[in-house]
C-alpha positions in Angstrom: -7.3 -72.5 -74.5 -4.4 -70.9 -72.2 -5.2 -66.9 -71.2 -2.9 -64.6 -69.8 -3.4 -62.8 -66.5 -2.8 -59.4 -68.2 -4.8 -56.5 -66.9 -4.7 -54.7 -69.8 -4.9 -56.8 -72.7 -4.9 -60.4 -72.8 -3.5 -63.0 -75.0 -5.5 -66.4 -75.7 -3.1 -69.7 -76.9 -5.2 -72.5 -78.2 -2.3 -75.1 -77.2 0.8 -74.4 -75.2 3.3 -77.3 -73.4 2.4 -78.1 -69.9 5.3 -76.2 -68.1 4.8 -73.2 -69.7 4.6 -70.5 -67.3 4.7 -67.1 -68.7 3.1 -65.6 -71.7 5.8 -64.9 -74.7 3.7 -62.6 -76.1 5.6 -59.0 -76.9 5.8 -56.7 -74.0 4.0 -59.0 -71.6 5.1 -61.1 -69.3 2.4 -62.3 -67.4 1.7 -65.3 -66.0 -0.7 -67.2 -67.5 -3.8 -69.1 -65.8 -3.9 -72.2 -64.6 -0.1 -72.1 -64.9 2.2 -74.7 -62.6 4.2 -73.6 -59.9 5.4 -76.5 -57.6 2.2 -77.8 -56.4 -0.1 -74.2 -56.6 -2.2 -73.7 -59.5 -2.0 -69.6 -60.8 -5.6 -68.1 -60.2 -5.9 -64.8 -60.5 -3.4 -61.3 -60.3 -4.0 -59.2 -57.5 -1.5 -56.5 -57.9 0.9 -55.0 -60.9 3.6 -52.7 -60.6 6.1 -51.8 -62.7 9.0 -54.3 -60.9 6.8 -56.8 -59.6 3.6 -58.7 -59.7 1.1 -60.5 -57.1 -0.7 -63.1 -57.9 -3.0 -65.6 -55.9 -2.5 -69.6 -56.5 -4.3 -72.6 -55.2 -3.5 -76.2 -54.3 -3.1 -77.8 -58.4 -4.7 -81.1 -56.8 -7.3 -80.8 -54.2 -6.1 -83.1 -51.2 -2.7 -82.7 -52.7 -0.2 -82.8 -49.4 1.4 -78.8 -49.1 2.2 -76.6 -46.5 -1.1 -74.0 -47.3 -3.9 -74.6 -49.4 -3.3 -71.0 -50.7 -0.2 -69.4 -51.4 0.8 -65.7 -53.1 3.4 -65.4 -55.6 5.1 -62.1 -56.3 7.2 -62.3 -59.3 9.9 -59.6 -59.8 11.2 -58.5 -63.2 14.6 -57.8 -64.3 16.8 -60.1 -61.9 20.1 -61.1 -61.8 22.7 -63.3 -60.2 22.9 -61.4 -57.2 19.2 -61.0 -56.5 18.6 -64.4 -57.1 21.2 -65.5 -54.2 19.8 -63.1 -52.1 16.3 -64.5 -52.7 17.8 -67.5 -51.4 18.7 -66.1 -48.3 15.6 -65.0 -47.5 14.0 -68.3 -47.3 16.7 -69.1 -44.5 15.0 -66.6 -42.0 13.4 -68.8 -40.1 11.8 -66.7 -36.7 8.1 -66.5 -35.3 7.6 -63.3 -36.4 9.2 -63.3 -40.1 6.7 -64.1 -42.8 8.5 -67.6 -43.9 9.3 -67.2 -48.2 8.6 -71.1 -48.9 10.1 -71.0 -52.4 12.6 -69.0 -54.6 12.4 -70.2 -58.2 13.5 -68.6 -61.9 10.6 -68.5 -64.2 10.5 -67.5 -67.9 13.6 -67.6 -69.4 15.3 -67.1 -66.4 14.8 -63.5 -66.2 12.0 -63.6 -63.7 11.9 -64.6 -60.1 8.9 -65.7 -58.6 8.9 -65.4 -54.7 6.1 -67.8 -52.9 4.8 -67.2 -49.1 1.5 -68.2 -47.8 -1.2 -66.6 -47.9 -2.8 -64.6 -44.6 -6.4 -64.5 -44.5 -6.6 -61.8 -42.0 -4.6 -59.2 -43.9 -2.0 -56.5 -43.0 -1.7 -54.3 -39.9 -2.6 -51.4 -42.1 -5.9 -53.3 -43.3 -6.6 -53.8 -39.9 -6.2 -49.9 -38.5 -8.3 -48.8 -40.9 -11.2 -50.9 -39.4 -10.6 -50.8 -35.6 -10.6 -47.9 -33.4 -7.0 -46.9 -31.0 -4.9 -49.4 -29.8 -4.0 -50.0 -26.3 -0.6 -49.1 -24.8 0.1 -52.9 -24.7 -1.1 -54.0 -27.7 1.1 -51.4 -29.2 4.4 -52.5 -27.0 3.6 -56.4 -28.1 3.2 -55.4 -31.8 6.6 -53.0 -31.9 8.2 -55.9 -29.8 7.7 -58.7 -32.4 8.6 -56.3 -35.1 11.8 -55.8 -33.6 12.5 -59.3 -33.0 11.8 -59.8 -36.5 14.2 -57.0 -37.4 17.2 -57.7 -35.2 17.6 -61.9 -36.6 17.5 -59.9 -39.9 20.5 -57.6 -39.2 22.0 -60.3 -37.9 23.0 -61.6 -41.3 22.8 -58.3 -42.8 19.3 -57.8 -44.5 18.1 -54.9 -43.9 14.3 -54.6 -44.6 14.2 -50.8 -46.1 10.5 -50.5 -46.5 8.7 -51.3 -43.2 5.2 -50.1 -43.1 2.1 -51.5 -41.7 1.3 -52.9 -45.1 4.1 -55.1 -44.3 3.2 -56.8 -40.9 0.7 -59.1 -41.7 -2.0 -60.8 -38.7 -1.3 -64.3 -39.1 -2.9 -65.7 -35.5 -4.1 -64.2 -32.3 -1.8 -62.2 -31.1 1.2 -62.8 -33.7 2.0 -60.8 -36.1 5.0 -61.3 -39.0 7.6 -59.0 -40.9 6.9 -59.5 -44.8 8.3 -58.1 -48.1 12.0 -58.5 -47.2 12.8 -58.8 -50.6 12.7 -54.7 -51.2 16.4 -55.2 -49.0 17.6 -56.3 -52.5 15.3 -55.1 -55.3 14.9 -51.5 -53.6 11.5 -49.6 -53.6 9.3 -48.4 -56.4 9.9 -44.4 -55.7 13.3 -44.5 -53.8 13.4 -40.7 -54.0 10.0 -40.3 -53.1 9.9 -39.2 -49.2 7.3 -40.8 -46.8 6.9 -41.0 -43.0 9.0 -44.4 -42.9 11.9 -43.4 -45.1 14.9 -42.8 -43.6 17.0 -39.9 -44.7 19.7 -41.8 -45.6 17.6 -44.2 -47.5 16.8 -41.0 -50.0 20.1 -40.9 -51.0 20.2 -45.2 -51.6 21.6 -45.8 -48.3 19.9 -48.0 -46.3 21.4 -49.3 -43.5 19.9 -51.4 -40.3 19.4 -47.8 -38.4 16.8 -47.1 -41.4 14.7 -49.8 -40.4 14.6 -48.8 -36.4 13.8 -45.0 -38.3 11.1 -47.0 -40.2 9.6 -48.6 -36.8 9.7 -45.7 -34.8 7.2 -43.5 -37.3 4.8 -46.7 -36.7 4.9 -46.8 -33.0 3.8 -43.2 -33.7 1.3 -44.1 -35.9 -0.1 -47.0 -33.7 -0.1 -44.2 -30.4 -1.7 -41.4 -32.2 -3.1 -42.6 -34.8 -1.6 -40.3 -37.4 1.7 -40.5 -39.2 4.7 -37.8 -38.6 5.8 -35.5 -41.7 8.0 -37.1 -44.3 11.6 -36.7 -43.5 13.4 -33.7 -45.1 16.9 -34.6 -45.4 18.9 -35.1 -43.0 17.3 -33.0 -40.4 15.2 -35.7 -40.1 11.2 -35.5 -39.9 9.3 -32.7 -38.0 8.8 -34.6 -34.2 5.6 -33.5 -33.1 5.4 -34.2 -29.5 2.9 -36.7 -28.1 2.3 -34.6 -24.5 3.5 -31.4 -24.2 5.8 -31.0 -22.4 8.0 -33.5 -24.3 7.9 -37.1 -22.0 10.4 -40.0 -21.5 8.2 -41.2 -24.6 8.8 -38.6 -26.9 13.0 -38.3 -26.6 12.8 -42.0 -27.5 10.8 -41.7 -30.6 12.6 -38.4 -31.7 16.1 -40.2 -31.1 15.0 -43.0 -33.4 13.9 -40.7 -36.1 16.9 -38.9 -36.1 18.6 -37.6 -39.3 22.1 -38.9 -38.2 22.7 -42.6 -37.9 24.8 -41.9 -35.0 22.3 -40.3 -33.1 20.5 -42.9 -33.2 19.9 -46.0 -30.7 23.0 -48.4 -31.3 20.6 -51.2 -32.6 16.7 -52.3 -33.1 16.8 -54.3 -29.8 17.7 -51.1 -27.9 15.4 -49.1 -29.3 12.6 -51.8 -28.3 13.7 -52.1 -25.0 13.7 -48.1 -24.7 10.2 -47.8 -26.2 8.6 -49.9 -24.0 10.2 -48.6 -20.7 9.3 -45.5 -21.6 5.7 -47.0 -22.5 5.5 -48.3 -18.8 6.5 -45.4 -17.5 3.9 -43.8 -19.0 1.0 -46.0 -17.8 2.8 -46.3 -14.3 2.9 -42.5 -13.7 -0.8 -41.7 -15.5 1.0 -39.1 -18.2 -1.2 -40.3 -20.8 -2.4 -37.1 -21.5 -3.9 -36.1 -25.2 -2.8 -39.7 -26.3 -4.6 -42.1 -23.4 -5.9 -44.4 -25.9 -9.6 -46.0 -25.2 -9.2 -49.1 -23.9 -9.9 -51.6 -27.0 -11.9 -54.5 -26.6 -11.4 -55.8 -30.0 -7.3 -56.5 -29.6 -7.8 -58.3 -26.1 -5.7 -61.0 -28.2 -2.1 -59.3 -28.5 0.1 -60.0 -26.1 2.3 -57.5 -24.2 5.5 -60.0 -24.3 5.9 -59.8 -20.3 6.6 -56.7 -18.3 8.0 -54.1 -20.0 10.2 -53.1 -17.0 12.3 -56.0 -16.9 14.7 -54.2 -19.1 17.4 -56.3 -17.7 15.9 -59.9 -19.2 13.7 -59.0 -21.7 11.4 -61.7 -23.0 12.9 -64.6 -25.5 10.8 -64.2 -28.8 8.7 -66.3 -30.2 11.6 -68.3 -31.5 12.5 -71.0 -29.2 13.0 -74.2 -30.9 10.5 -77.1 -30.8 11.1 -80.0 -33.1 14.6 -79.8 -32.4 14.7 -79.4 -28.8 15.1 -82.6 -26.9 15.1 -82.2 -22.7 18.7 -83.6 -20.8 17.8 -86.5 -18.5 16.9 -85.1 -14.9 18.9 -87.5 -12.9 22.2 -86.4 -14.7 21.7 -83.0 -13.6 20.1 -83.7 -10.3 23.7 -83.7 -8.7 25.1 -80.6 -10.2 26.7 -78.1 -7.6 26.0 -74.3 -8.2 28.8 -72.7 -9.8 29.2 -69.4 -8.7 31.5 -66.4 -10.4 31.8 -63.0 -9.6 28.9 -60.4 -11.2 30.5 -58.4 -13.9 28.7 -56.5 -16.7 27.7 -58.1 -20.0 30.5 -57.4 -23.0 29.2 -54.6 -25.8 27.6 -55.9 -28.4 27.6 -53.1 -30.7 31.5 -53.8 -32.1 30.9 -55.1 -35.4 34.6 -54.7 -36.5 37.9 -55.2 -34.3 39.2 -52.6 -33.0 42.5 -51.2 -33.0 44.8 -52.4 -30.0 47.6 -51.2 -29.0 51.4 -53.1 -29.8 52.0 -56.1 -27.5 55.5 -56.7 -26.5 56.9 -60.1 -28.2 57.3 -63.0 -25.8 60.6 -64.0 -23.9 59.0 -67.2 -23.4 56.6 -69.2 -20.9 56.1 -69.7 -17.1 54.3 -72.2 -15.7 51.7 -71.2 -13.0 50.5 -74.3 -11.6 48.4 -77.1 -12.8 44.6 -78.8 -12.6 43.9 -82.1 -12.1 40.1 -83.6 -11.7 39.1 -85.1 -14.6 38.8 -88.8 -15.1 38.8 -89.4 -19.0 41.1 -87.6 -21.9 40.1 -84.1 -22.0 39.2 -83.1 -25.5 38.8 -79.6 -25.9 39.6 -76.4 -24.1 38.5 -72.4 -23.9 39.0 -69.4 -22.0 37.2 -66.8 -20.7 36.8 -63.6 -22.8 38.5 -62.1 -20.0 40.8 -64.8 -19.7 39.7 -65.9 -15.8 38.0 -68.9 -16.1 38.9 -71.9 -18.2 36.0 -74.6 -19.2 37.4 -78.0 -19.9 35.5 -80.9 -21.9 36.0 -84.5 -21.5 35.4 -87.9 -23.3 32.9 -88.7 -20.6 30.6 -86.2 -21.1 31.9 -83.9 -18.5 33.0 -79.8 -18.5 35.0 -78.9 -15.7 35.2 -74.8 -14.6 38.2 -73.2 -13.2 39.3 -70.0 -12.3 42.6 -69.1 -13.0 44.4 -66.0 -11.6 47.8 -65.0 -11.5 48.9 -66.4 -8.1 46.4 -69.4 -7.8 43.5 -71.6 -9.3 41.1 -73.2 -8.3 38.2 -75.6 -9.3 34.9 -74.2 -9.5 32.3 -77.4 -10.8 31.0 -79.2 -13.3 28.6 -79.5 -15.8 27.0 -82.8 -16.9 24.1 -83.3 -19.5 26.2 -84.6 -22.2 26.0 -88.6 -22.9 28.7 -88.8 -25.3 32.4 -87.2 -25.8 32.9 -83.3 -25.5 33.8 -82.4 -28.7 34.0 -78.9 -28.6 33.4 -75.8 -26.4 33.2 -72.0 -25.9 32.6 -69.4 -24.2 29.9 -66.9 -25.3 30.9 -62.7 -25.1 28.7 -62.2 -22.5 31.2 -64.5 -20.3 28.3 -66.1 -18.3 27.4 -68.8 -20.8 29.1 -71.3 -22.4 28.2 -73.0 -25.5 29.4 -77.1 -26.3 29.2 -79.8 -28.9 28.8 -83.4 -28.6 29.2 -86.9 -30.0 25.6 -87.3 -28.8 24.8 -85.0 -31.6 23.6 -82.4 -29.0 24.7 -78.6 -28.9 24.0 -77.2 -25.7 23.8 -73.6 -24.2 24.8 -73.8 -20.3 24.0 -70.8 -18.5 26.7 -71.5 -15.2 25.6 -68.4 -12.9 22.1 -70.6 -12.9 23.2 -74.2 -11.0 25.0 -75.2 -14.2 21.9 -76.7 -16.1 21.7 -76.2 -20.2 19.4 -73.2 -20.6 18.5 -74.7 -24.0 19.2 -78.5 -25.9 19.2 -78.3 -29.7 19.7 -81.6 -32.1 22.8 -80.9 -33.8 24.6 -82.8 -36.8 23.9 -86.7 -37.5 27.0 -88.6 -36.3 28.2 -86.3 -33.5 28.5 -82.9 -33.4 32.5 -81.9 -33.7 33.5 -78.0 -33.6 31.3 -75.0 -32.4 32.5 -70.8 -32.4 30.2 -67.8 -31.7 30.4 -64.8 -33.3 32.0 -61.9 -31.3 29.2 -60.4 -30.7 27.5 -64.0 -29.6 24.0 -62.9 -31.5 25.0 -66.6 -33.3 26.5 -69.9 -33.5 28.2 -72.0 -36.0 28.3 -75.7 -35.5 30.1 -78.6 -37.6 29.4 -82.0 -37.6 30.6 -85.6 -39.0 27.9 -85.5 -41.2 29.3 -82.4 -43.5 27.4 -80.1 -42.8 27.8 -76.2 -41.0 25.0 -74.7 -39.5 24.6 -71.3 -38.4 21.9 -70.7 -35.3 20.6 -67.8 -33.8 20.6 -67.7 -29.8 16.9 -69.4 -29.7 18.3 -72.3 -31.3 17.0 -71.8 -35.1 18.9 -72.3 -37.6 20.1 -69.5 -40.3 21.5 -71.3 -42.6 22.5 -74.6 -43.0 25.6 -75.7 -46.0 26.7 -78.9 -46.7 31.0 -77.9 -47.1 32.9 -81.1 -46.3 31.0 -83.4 -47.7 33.4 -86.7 -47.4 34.3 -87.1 -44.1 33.0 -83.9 -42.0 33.8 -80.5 -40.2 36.6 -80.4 -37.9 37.3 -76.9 -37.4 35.3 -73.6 -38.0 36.3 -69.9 -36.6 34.4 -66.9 -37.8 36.3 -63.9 -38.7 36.6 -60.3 -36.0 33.9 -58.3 -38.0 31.3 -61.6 -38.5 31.1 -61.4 -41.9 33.1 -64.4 -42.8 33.0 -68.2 -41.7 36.0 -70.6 -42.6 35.6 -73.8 -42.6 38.3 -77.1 -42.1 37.4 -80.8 -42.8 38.4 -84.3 -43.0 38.9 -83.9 -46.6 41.9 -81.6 -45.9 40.2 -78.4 -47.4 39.5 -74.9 -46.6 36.3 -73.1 -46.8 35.4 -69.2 -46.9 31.8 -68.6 -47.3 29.8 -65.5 -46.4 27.5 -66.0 -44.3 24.8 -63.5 -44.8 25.0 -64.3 -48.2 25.3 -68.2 -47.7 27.6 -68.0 -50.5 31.3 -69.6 -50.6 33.7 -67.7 -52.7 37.0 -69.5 -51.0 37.7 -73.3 -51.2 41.1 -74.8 -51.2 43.4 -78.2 -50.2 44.9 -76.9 -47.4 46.8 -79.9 -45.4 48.2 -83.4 -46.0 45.8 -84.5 -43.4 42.6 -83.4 -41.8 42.3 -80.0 -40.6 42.4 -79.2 -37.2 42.1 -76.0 -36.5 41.3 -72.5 -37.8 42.6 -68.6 -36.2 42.1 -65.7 -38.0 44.5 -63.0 -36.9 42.4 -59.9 -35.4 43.0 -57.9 -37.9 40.9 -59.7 -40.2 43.9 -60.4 -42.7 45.3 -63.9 -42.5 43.9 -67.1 -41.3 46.2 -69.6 -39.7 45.4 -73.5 -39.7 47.4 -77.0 -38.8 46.4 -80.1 -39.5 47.0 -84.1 -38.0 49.6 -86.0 -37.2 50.7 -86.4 -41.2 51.4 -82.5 -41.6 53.3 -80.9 -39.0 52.8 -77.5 -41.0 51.3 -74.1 -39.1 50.5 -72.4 -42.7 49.0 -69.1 -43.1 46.6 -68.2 -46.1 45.2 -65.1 -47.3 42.1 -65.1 -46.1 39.7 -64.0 -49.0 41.6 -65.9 -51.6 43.3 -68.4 -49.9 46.8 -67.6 -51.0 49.5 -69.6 -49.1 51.4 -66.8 -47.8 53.9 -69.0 -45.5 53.9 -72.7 -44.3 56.0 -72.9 -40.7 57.7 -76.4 -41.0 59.9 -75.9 -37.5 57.6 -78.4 -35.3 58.9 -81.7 -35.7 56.1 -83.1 -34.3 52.0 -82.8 -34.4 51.0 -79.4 -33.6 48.1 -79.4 -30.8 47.2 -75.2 -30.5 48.0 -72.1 -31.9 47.2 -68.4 -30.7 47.2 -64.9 -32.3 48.5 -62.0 -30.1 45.9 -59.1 -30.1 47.6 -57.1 -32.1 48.1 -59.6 -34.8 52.2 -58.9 -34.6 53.2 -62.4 -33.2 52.1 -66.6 -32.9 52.6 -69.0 -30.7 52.2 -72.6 -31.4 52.6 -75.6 -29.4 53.4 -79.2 -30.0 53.1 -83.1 -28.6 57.0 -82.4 -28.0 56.5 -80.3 -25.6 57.9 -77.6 -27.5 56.5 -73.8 -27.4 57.5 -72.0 -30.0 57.0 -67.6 -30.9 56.5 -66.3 -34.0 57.1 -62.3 -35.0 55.0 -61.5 -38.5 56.3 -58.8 -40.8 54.2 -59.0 -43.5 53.7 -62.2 -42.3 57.0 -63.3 -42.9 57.1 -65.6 -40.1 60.1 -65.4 -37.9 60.5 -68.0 -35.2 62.6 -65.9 -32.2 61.6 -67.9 -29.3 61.6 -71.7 -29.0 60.9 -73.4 -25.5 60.7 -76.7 -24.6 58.5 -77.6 -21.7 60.1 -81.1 -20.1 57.3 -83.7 -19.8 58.2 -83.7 -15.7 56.5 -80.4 -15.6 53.5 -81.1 -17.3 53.2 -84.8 -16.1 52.5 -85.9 -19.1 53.0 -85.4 -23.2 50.7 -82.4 -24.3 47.9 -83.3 -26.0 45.9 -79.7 -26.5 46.9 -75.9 -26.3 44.4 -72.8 -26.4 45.6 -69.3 -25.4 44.1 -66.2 -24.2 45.1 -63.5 -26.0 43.7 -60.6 -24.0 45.7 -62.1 -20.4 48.6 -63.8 -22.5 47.8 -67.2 -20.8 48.5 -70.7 -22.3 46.3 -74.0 -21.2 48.0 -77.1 -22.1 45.9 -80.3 -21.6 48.4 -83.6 -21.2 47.6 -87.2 -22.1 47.7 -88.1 -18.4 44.4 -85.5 -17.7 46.3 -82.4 -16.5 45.6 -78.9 -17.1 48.8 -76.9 -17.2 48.7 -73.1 -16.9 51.5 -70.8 -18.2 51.9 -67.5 -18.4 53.3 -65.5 -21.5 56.6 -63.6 -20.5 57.5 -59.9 -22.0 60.6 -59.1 -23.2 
């Protein structure tokens, strides 16, 4: 006898086939008891709403082999297509403080979605204020710290949360707490319209955006300091503030600034409202202002952490998130010789621009002067970046070595080296921030090198099996994408966890990736010769084309977001430029007569230049990207000492670094008209 898990009236089957997981009966739709999913057993229903359902399952098989013994399952109603992808993603947000989704299935007829995570004995943060008396300052700054960790790897691939309340923060260890219930970013709440102290104004009017959740986090720092929640907001006035200390302190402007009706008045992302909090937080404790709020000092939450002092606002604490299975150490006596390499302070790039912005005309090339050239390395040099402000050049070699020079407009100079790497240097670039530098290897390593630190990898993560082949950052260097011989593309956060991971070129591997100005898009070139656009957030690919008569090479989308460029190997000569979202050929350059080696965008997206093993430079104006070749220079092999094996450009200096066959680095600059 099978028996539904409906509250209100349920339906008995004497006999029912073994996969059956829902009951058919009209108007139902519960699950029924005892039913299958994966290897949890359907007990009971804890919860019924009218878009989704809780229910509590066990282990099918005791002993059985699973990742928790019990498990919940909420299964939403009326999905589609879209949900169902998003769903997906979720279960790709791996971070220490993100309640993992283990399993995304369809159930039914396909019209359900059943969303499984594991199941916390010790309850919610709301379960537990209800039973413990005030919090301490730094129980409170470690609890809003790991929400916003949480928070910010979310909007990094755009999910927004949208319905953060202690009901959602779940006590999973001593000391650690996790982010749950993403999935309202795509399903939307029960009561949308329905104000409370955690919804956003915006959010009223079914606009969420990432601001709402650092609206959302801000009303529960208030809740956690005075143990009462503010008024619900009222448009977009925002909430009544009522102060915590009269008159208003450091403390209070921050929480008011978060809670703000305007977006813009708000703090430019999570992370920045975290760090603001919790100086204000020490500042507070330093200077004995507690007034009416000086919480009792609690004895029963001795286990959360404050996540280091919350004055060191200049190197705030890594999360939770650093990577352990797949972090291997480099071998001490390769780095025992490294000399310090030492640049110039300079402050860190902004982070908060999302989308390119407009630059002003560049005047087209006349042409190309040299500068002078480096020489130092001892095997073929394989791959090449600049600077973001186009100073320094890094240089990677097939034994294992990066080089560092500084390039200026009168001289150069070496600066040192990094070693760590066992096999060839694949791939390389520099990170926004310009103090780190990111590289690939056939060792299968990707490493982060922080080079104002001695030059040793800040962090080793286990790439792609066969040799790791191509890595870009994002422009705002919050992550990584990485290709390898083995197919696949994975996207990492800065702690070395991996977003996403999509197997794209499945036959013979990734050899070029470059993610588009505004960080939504990541294309894709392989060995088989094809183009890929995916979206990232989504992990969805909507673009996939043949693109080359041999592998391609390389990938540069135009910073305006409109066209990509790519060139392939020595069997297609061809510079051709695609539409990006569609992959439309708009033009195919067949001028170079021999294997293209580099191409580079000017800022303002209006000309090209591309290089060649024949020495030749050549300048492209685009009007409606009708390519027009107006400049053509041939660089004689005396002056670079050797056939040209590798061009990158620097865009923002209008610099050219041609790597030669005989281990040169040559260094032009781009004349004006």
């Amino acid at each position: 006898m099978f028996t539904c898990l409906n509250p209100y009236e349920r339906h008995s089957f004497p006999g029912l086939p073994a996969d059956r997981l829902v009951c058919e009966a009209p108007g139902c739709g519960f699950l029924l008891a005892g039913a299958p999913i994966g290897q949890w057993s359907v007990t009971s229903l804890l919860k019924s709403s009218r878009r989704m359902d809780l229910y509590l399952a066990t282990v099918a098989v005791p002993g059985t082999r699973s990742v928790r013994d019990r498990v919940v399952i909420r299964v939403l109603r009326q999905i589609n297509s879209t949900i169902f992808l998003r769903s997906k993603l979720l279960q790709t947000l791996y971070h220490a403080h993100i309640h993992p989704l283990l399993r995304a299935d369809k159930i039914g007829r396909g019209d359900l979605l059943a969303l499984i995570s594991p199941f916390e004995e010790n309850g919610s943060l709301a379960a537990y204020l209800e039973k413990r008396s005030r919090l301490s300052f730094q129980a409170v700054g470690g609890i809003i710290h790991q929400i916003a960790e949480a928070l910010h790897l979310a909007h990094g691939v755009r999910i927004i949360h949208g319905h953060l309340k202690p009901e959602n923060c779940l006590l999973v260890a001593p000391g650690k707490l996790q982010v749950c219930d993403f999935y309202y970013s795509f399903v939307g709440c029960e009561n949308p319209a329905v104000p409370d102290p955690y919804t956003a104004p915006e959010q009223l009017e079914g606009k969420a955006e990432a601001a709402s959740d650092q609206f959302a986090l801000a009303s529960l720092a208030y809740l956690l300091l005075r143990q009462r929640v503010l008024p619900p907001s009222s448009g977009y006035l925002g909430g009544e503030y009522q102060p915590l200390i009269s008159p208003m302190h450091p403390l209070d402007l921050t929480l008011r600034r978060a809670r703000s009706g305007q977006i813009a008045e708000r703090f430019p992302d999570i992370r920045t409202f975290d760090l603001a909090f919790r100086a204000a937080l020490e500042s507070m404790l330093r200077t004995g202002q507690t007034g009416e709020i000086s919480p009792a000092r609690s004895q029963t939450l001795t286990s959360w952490r404050d996540p280091g002092r919350i004055s060191a606002l200049a190197a705030p604490p890594p999360p939770e998130t650093t990577i352990r299975p797949q972090q291997y150490s480099p071998s001490p006596s390769n780095l025992a010789s490294v000399p310090p390499i030492e640049l110039p302070e300079r402050p860190p790039e902004p982070v908060e621009q999302l989308v390119t912005p407009s630059v002003p005309e560049t005047a087209f090339p006349r042409g190309a002067t040299q500068l002078y050239q480096f020489t130092g390395h001892t095997a073929a040099i394989l791959s090449l970046s600049w600077s973001p402000d186009g100073q320094y050049l890094a240089s990677g070699a097939q034994d294992g070595q990066i080089r560092l020079w500084s390039v200026q407009q009168d001289s150069g100079r070496y600066l040192g080296i990094l070693q760590g790497h066992k096999g060839k240097v694949q791939g390389l670039c520099w990170l926004p921030d310009g103090k780190h530098i990111a590289t690939v290897s056939s060792d299968e390593a990707v490493r982060i090198w922080d080079i104002t630190s001695g030059g040793h990898p800040e962090s080793t993560w286990k790439g792609h099996e066969g040799g790791s082949t191509t890595i870009d950052p994002t422009t705002d260097g919050a992550m990584l994408a990485t290709g390898g011989r083995d197919g696949v593309v994975r996207v990492w956060d800065r702690t070395g966890q991996v977003i996403s991971r999509r197997l794209v070129h499945r036959d013979k591997g990734v050899q070029a990736l470059a993610w588009s100005p505004n960080q939504e898009l990541l294309a894709t070139g392989g060995a088989d010769c094809f183009i890929s656009v995916w979206d990232a957030s989504l992990n969805r690919q909507f673009a996939y084309w043949p693109a080359h008569y041999d592998e391609v090479r390389a990938l540069a989308w135009s910073p305006n977001g409109r066209y990509l460029a790519s060139y392939g190997g020595k069997k297609d000569n061809r510079i051709c430029i695609w539409e990006a979202q569609s992959g439309k050929l708009l033009v195919a350059i067949e001028d170079h007569r021999r294997e293209v080696i580099g191409i580079l965008w000017s800022s303002d997206s209006n000309w090209l230049v591309s290089a060649a093993t024949d020495g030749s430079i050549r300048f492209w104006r685009t009007d409606e990207v009708e390519m027009k070749q107006q400049v053509m220079q041939i660089l004689p092999s005396s002056a670079l000492n050797g056939s040209p094996l590798l061009m990158t450009g620097s865009a923002s200096q209008r610099r050219l670094a041609l790597a030669t066959k005989q281990r040169n680095i040559a260094i032009f600059q781009i004349g004006q008209q």
